[in-house]
PyMOL Python script that loads the backbone (N, CA, C, O; Angstrom):
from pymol import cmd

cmd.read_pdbstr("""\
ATOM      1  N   UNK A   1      44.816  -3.495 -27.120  1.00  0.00           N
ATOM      2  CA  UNK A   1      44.351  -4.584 -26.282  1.00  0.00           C
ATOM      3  C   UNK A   1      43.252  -4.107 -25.338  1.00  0.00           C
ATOM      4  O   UNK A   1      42.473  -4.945 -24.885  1.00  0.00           O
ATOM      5  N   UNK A   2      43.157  -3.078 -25.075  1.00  0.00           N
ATOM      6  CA  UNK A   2      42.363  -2.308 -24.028  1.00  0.00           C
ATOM      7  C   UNK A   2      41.005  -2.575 -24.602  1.00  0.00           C
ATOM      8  O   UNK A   2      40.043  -3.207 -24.166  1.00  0.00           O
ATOM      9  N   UNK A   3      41.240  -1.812 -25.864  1.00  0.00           N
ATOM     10  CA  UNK A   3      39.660  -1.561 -26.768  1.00  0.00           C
ATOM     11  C   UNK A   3      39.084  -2.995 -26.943  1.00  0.00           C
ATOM     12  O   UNK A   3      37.888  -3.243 -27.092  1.00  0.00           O
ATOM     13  N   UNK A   4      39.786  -3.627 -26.917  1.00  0.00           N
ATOM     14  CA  UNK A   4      39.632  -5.024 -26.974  1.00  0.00           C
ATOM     15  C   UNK A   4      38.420  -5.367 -26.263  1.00  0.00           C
ATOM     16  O   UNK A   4      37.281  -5.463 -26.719  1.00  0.00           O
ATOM     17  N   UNK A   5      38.861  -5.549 -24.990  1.00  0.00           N
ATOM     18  CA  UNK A   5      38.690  -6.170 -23.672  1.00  0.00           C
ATOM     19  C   UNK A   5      37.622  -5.145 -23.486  1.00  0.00           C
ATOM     20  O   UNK A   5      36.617  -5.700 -23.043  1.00  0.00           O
ATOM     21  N   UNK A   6      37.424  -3.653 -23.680  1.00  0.00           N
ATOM     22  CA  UNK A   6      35.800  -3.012 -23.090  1.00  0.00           C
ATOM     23  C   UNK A   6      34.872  -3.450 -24.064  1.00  0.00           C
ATOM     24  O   UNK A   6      33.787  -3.852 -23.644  1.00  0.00           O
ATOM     25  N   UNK A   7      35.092  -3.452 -25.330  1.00  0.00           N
ATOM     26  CA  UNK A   7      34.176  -3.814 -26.446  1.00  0.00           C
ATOM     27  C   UNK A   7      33.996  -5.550 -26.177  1.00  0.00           C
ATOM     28  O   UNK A   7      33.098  -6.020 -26.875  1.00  0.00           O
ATOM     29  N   UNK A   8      34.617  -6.435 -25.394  1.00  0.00           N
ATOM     30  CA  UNK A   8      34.551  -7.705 -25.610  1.00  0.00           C
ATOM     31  C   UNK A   8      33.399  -7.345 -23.968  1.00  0.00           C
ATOM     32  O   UNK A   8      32.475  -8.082 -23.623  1.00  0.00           O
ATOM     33  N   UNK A   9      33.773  -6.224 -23.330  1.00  0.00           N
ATOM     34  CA  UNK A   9      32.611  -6.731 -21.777  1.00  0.00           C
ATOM     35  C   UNK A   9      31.505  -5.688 -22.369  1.00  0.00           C
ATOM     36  O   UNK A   9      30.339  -5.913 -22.042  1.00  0.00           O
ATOM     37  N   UNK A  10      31.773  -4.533 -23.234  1.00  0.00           N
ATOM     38  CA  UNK A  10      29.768  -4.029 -23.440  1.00  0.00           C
ATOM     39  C   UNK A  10      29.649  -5.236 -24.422  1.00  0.00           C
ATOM     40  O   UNK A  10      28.521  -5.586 -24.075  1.00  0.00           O
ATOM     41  N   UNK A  11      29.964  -6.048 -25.312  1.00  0.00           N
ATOM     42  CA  UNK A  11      29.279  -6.885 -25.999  1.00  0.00           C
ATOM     43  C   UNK A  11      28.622  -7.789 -24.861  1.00  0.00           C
ATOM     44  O   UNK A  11      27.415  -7.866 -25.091  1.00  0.00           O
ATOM     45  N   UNK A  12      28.920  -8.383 -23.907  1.00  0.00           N
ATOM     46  CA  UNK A  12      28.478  -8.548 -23.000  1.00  0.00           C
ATOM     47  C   UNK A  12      27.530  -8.267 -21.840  1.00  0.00           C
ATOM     48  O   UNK A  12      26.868  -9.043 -21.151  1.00  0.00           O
ATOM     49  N   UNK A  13      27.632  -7.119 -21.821  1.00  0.00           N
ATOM     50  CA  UNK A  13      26.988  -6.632 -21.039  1.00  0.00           C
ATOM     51  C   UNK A  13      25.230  -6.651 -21.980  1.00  0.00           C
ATOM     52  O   UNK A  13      24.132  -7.072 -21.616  1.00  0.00           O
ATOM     53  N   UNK A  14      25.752  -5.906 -23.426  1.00  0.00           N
ATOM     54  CA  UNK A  14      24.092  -5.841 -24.505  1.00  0.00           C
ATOM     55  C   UNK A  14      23.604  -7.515 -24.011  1.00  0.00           C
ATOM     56  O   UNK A  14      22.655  -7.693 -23.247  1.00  0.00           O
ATOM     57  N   UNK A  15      24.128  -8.244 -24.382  1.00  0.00           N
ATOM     58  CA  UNK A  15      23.942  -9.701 -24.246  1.00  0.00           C
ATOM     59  C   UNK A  15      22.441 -10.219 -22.696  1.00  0.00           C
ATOM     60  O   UNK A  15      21.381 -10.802 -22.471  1.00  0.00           O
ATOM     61  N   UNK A  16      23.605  -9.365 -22.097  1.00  0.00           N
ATOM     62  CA  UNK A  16      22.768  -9.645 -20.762  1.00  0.00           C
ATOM     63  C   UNK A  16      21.625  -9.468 -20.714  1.00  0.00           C
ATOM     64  O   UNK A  16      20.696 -10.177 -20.326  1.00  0.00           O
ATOM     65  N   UNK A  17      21.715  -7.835 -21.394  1.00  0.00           N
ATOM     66  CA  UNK A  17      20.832  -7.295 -21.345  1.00  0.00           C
ATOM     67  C   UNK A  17      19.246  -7.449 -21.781  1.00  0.00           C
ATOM     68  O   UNK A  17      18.242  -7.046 -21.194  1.00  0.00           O
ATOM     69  N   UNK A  18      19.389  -8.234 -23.117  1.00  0.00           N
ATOM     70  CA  UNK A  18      18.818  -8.600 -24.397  1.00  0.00           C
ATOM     71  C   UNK A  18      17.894  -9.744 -23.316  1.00  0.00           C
ATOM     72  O   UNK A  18      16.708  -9.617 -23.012  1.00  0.00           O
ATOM     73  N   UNK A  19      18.850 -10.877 -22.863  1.00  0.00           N
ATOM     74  CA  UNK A  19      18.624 -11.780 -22.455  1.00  0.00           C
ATOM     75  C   UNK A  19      17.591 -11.156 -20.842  1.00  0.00           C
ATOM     76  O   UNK A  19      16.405 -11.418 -21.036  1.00  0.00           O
ATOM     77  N   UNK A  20      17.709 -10.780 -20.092  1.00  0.00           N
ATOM     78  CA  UNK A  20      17.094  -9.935 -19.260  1.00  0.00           C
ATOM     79  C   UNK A  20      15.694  -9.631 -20.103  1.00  0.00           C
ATOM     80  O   UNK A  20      14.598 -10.085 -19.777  1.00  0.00           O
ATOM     81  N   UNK A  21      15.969  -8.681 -21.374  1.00  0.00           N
ATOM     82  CA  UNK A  21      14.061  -8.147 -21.649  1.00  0.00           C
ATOM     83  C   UNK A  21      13.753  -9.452 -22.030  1.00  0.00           C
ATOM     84  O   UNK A  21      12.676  -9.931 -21.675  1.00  0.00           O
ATOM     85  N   UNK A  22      14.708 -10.235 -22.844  1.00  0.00           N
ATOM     86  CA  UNK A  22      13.372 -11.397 -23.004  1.00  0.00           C
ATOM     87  C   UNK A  22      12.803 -12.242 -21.928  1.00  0.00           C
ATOM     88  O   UNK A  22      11.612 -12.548 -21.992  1.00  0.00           O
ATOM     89  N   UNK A  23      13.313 -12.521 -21.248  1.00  0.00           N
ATOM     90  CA  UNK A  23      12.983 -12.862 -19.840  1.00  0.00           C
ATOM     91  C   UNK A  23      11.623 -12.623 -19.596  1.00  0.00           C
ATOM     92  O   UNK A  23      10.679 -13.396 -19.757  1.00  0.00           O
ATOM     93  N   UNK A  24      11.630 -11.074 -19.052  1.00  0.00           N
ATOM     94  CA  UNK A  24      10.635 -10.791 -18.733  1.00  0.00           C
ATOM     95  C   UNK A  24       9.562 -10.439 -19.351  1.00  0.00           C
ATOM     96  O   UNK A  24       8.564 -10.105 -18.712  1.00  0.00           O
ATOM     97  N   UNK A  25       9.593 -10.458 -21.056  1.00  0.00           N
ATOM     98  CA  UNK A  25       8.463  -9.933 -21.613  1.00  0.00           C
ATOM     99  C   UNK A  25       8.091 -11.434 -21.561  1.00  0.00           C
ATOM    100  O   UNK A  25       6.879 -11.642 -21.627  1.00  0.00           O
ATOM    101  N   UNK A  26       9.088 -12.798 -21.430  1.00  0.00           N
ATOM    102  CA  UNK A  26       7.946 -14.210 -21.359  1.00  0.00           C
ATOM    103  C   UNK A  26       6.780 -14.255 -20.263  1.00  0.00           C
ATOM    104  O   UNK A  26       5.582 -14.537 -20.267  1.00  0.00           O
ATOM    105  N   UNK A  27       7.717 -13.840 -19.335  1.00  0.00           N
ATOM    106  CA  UNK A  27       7.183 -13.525 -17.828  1.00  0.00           C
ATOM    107  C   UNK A  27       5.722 -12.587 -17.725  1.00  0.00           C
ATOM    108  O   UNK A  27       4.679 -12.709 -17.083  1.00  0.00           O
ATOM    109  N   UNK A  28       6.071 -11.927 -18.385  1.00  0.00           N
ATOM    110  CA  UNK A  28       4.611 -10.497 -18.630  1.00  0.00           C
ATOM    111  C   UNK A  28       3.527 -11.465 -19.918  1.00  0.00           C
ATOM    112  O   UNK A  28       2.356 -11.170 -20.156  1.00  0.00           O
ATOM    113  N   UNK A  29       4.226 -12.514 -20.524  1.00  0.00           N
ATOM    114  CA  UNK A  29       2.927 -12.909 -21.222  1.00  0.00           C
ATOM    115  C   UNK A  29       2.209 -13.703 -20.611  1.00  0.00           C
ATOM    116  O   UNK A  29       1.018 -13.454 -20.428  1.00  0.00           O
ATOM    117  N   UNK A  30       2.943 -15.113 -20.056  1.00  0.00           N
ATOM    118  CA  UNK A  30       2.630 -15.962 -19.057  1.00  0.00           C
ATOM    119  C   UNK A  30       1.359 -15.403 -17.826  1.00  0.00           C
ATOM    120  O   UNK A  30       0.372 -15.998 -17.394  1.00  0.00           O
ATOM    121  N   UNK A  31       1.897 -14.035 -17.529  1.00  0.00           N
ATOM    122  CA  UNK A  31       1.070 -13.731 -16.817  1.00  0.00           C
ATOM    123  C   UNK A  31      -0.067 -13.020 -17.151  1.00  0.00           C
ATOM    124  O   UNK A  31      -0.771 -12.680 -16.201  1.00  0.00           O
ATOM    125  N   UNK A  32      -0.559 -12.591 -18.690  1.00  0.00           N
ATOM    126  CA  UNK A  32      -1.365 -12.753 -18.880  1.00  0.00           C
ATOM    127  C   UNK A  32      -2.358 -13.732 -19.239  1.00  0.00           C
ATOM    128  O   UNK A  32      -3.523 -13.708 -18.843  1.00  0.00           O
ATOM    129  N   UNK A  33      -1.765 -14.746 -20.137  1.00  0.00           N
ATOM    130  CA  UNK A  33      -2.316 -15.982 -20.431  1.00  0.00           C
ATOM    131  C   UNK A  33      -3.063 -16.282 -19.220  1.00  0.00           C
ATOM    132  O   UNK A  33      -4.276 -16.474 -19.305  1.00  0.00           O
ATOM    133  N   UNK A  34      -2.093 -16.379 -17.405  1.00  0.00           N
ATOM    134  CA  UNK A  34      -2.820 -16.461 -16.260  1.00  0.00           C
ATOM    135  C   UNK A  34      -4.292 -16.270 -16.351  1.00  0.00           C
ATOM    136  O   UNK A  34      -5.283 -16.966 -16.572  1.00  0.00           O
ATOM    137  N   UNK A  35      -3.983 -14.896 -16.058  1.00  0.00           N
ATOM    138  CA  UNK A  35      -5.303 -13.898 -15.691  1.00  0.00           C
ATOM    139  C   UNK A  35      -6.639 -14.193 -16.980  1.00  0.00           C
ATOM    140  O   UNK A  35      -7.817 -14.504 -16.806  1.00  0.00           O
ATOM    141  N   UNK A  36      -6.002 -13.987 -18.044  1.00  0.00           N
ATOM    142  CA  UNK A  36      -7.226 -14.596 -18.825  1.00  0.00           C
ATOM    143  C   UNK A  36      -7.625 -15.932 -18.847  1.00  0.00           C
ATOM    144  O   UNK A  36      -8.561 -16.222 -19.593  1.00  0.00           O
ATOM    145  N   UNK A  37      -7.011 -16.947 -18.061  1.00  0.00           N
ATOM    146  CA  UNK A  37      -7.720 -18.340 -18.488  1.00  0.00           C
ATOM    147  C   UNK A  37      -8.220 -18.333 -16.749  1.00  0.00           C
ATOM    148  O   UNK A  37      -9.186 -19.065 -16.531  1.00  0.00           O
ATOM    149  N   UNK A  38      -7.721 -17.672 -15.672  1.00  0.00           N
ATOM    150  CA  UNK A  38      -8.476 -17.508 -14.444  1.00  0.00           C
ATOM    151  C   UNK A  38     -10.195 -16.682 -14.711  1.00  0.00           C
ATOM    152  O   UNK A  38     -11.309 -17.098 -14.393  1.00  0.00           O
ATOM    153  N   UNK A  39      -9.827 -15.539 -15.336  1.00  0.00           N
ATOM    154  CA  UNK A  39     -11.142 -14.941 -15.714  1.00  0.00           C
ATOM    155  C   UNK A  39     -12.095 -15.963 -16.684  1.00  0.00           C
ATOM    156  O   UNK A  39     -13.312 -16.068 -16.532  1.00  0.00           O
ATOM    157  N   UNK A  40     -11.290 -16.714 -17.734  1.00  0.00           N
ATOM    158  CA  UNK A  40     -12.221 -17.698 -18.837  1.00  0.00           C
ATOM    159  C   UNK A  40     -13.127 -18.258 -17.224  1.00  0.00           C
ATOM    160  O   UNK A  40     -14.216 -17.752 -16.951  1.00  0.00           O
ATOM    161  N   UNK A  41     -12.587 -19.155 -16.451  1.00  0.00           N
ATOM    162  CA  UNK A  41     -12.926 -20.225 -15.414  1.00  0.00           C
ATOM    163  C   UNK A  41     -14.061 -19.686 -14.843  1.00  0.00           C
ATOM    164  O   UNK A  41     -15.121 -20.305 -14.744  1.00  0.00           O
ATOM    165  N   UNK A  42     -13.786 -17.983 -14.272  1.00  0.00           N
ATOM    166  CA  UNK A  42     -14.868 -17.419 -13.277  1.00  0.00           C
ATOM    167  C   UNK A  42     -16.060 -17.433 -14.029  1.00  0.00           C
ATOM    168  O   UNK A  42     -17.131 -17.724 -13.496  1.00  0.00           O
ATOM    169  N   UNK A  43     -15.955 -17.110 -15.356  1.00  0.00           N
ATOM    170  CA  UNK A  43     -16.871 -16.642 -16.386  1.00  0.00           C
ATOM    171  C   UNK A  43     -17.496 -18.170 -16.528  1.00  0.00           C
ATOM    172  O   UNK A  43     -18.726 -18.198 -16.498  1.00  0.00           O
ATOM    173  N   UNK A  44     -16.973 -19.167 -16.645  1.00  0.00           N
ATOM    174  CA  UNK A  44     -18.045 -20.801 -16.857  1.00  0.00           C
ATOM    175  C   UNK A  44     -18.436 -20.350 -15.565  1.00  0.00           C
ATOM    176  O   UNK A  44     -19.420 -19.641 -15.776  1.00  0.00           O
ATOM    177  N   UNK A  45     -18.167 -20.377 -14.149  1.00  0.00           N
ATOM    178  CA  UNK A  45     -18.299 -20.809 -12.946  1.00  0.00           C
ATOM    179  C   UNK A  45     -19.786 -19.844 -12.377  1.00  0.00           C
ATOM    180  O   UNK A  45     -20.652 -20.189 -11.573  1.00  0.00           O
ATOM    181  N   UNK A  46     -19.666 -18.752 -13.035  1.00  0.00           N
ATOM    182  CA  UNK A  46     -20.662 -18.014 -12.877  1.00  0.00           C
ATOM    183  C   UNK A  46     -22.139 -17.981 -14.158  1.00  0.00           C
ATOM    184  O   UNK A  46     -23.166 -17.302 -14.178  1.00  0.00           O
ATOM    185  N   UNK A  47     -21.652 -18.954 -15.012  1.00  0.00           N
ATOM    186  CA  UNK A  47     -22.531 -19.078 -16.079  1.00  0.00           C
ATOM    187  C   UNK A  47     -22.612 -17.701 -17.227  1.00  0.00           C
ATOM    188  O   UNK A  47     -23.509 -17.549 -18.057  1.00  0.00           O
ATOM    189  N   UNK A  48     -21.687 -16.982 -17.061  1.00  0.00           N
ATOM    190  CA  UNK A  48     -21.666 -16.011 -18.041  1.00  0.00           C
ATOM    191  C   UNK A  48     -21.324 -16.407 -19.452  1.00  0.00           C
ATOM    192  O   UNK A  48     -20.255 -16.030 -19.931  1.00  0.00           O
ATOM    193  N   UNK A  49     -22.113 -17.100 -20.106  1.00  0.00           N
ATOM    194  CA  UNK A  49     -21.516 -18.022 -21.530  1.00  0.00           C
ATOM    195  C   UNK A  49     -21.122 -17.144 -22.420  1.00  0.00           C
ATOM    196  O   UNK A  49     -20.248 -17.563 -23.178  1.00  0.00           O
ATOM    197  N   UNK A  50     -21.652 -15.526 -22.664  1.00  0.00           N
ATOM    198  CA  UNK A  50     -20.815 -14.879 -23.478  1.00  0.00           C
ATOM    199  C   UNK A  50     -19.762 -14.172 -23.159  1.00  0.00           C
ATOM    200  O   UNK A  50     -19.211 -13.676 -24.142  1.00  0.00           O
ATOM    201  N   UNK A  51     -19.090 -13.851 -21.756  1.00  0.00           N
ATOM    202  CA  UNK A  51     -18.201 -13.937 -21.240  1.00  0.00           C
ATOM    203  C   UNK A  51     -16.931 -14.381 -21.656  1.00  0.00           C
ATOM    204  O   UNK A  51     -15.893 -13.852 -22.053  1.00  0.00           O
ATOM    205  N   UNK A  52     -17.536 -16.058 -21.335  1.00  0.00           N
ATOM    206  CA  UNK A  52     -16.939 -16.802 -20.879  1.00  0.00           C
ATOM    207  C   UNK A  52     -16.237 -17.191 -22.933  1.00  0.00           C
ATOM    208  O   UNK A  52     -15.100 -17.572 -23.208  1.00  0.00           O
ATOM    209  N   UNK A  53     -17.132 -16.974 -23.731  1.00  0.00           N
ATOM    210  CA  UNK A  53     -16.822 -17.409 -25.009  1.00  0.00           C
ATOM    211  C   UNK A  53     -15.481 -16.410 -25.244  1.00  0.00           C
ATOM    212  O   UNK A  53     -14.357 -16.879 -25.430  1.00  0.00           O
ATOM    213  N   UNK A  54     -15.749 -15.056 -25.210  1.00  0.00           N
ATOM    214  CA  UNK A  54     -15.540 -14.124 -25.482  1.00  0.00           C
ATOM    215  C   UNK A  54     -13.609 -13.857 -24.353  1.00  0.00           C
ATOM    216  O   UNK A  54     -12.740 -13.106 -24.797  1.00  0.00           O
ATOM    217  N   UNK A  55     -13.465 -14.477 -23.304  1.00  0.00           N
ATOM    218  CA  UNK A  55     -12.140 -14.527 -22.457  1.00  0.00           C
ATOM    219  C   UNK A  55     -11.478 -16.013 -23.068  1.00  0.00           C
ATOM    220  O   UNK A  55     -10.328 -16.413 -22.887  1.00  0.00           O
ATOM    221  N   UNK A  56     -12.394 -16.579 -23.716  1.00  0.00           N
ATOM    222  CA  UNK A  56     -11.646 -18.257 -24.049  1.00  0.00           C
ATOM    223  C   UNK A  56     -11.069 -17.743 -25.482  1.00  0.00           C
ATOM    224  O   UNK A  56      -9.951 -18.070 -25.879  1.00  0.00           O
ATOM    225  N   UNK A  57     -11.633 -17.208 -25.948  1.00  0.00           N
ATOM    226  CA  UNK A  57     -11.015 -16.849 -27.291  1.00  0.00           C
ATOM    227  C   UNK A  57      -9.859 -16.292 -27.239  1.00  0.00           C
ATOM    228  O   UNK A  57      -8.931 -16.747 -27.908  1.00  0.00           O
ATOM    229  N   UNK A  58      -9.699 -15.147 -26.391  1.00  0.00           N
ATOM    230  CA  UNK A  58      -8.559 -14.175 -26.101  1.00  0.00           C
ATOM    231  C   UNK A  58      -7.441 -14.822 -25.409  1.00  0.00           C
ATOM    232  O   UNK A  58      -6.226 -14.649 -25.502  1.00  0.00           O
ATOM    233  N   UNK A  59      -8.188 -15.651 -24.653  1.00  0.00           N
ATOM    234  CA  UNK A  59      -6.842 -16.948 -24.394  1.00  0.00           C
ATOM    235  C   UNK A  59      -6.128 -17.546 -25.778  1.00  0.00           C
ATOM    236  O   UNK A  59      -5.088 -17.272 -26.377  1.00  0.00           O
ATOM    237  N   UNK A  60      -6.884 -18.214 -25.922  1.00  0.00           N
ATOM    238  CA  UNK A  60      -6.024 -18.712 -27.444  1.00  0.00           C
ATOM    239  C   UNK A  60      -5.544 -18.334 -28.297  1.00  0.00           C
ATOM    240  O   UNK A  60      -4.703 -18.956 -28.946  1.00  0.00           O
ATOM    241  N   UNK A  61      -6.006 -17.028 -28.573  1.00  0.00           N
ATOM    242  CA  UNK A  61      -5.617 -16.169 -29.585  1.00  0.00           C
ATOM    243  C   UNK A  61      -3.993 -15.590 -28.773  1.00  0.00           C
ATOM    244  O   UNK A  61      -2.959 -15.184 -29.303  1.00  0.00           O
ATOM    245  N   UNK A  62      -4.287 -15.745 -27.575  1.00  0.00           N
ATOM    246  CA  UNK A  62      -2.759 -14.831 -27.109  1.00  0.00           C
ATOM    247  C   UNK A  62      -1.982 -16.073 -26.697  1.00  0.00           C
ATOM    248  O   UNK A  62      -0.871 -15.917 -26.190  1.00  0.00           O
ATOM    249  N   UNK A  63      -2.472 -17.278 -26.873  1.00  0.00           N
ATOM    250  CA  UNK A  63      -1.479 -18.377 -26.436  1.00  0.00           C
ATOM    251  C   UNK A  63      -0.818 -18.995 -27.371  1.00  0.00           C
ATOM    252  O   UNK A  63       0.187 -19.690 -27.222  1.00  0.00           O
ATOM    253  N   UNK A  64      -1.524 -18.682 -28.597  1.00  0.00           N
ATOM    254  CA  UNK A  64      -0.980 -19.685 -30.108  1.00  0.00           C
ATOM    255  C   UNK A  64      -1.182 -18.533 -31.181  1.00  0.00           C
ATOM    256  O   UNK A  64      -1.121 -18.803 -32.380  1.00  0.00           O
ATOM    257  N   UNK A  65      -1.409 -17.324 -30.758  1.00  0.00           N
ATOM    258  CA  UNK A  65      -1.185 -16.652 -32.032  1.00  0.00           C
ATOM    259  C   UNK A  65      -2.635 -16.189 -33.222  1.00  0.00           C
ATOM    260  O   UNK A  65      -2.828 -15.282 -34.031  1.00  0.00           O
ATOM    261  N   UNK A  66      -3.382 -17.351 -32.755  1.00  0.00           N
ATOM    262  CA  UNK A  66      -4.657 -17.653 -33.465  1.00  0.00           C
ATOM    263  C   UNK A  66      -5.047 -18.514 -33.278  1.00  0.00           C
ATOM    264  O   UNK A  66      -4.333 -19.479 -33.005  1.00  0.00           O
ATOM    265  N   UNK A  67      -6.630 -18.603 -33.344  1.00  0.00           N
ATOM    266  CA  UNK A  67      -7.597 -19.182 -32.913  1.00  0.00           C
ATOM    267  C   UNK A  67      -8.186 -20.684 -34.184  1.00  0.00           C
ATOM    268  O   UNK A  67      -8.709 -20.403 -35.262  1.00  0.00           O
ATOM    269  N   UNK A  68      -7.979 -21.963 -33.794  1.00  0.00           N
ATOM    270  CA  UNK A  68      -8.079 -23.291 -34.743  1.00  0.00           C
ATOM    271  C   UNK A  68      -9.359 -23.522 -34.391  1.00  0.00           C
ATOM    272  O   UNK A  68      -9.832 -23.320 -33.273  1.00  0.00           O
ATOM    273  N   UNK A  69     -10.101 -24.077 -35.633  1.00  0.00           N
ATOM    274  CA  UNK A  69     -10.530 -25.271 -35.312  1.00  0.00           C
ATOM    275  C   UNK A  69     -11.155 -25.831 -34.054  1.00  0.00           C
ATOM    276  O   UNK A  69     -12.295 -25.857 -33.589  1.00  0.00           O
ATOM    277  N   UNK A  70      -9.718 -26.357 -33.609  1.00  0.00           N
ATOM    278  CA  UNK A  70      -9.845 -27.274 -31.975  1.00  0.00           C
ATOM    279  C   UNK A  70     -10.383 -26.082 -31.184  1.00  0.00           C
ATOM    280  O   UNK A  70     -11.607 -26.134 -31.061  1.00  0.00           O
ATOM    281  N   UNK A  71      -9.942 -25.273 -30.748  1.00  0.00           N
ATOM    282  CA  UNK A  71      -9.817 -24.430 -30.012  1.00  0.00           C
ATOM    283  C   UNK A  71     -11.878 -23.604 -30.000  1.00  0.00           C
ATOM    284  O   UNK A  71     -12.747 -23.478 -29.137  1.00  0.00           O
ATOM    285  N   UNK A  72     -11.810 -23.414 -30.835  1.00  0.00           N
ATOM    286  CA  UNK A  72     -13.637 -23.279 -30.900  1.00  0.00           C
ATOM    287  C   UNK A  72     -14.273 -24.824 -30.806  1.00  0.00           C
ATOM    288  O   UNK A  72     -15.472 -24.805 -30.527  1.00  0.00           O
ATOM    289  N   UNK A  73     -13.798 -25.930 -30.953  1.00  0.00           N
ATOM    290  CA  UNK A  73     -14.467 -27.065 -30.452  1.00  0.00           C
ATOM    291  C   UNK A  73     -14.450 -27.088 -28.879  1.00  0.00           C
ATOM    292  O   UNK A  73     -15.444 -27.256 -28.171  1.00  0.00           O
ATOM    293  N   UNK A  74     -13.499 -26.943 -28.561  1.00  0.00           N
ATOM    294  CA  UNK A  74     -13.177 -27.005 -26.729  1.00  0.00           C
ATOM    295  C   UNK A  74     -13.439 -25.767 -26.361  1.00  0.00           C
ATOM    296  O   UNK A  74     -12.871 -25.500 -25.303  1.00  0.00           O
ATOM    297  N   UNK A  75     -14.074 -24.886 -26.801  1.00  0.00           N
ATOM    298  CA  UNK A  75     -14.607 -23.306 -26.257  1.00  0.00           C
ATOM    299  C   UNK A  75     -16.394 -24.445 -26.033  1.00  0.00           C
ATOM    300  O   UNK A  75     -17.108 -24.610 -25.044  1.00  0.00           O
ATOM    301  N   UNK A  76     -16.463 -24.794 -26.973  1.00  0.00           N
ATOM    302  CA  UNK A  76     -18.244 -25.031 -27.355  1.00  0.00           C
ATOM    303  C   UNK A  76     -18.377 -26.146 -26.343  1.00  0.00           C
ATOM    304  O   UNK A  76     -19.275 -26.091 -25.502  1.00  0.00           O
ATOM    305  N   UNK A  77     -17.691 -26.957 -26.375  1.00  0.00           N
ATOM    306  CA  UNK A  77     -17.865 -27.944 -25.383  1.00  0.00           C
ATOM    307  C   UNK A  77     -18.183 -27.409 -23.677  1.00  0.00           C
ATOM    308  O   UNK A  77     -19.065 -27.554 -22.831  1.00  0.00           O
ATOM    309  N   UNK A  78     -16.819 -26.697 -23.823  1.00  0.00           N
ATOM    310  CA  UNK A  78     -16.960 -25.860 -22.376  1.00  0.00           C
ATOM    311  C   UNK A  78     -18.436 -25.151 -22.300  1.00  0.00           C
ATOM    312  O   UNK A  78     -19.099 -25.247 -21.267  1.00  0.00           O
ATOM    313  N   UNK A  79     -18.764 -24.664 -23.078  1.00  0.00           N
ATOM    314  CA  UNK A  79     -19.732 -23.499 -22.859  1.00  0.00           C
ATOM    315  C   UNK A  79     -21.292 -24.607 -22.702  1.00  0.00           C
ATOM    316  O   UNK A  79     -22.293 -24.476 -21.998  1.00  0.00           O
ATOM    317  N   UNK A  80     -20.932 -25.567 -23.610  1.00  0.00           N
ATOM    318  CA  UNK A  80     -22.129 -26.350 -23.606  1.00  0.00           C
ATOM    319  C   UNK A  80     -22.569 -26.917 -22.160  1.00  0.00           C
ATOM    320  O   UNK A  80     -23.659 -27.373 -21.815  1.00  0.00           O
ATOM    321  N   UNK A  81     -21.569 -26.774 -21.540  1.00  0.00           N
ATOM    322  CA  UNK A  81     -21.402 -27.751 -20.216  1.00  0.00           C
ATOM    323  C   UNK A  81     -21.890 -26.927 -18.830  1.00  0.00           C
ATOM    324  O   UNK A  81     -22.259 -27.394 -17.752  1.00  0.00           O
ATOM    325  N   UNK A  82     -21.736 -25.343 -19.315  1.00  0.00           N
ATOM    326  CA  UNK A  82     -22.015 -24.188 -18.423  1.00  0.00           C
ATOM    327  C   UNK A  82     -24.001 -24.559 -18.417  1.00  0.00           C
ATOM    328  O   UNK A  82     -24.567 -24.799 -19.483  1.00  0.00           O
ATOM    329  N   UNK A  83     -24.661 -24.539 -17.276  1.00  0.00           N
ATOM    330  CA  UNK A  83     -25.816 -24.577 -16.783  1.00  0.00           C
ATOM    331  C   UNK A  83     -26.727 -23.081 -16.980  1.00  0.00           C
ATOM    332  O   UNK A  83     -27.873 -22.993 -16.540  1.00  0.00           O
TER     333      UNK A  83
END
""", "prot")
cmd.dss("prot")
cmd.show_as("cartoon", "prot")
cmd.util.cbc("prot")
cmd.orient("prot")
């Protein structure tokens, strides 16, 4: 009954644990996604269009995995719009 009950709390405990890294590796992506779609913004805001192409991509590519279609339509638009 003993072995029981420690193997029933480390199964538990891995659990936590598991649940804990995923946590934070969402947390560590999120916060890149941040920083690169803050840097995409500075990069229109300052007119750096290859920059700015070049941080919009890396957004999308790290937000969906890969880069569509849409996603180079609404890069071009943006960029078209940069002065």
């Amino acid at each position: 009954m003993k072995q029981n009950n420690i193997l029933i709390i480390l199964v538990g405990v891995l659990i936590i644990g598991v649940v804990i890294i995923s946590v934070l590796l969402h947390i560590r992506k999120n916060k890149d996604l941040l920083r690169l779609w803050i840097e995409y913004d500075v990069a229109k805001l300052t007119g750096d269009k290859a920059k700015a192409l070049e941080l919009g991509r890396a957004f999308y590519k790290r937000k969906k995995g890969n880069l569509t279609i849409y996603d180079e339509q609404n890069l071009a638009n943006d960029l078209s719009a940069i002065k």
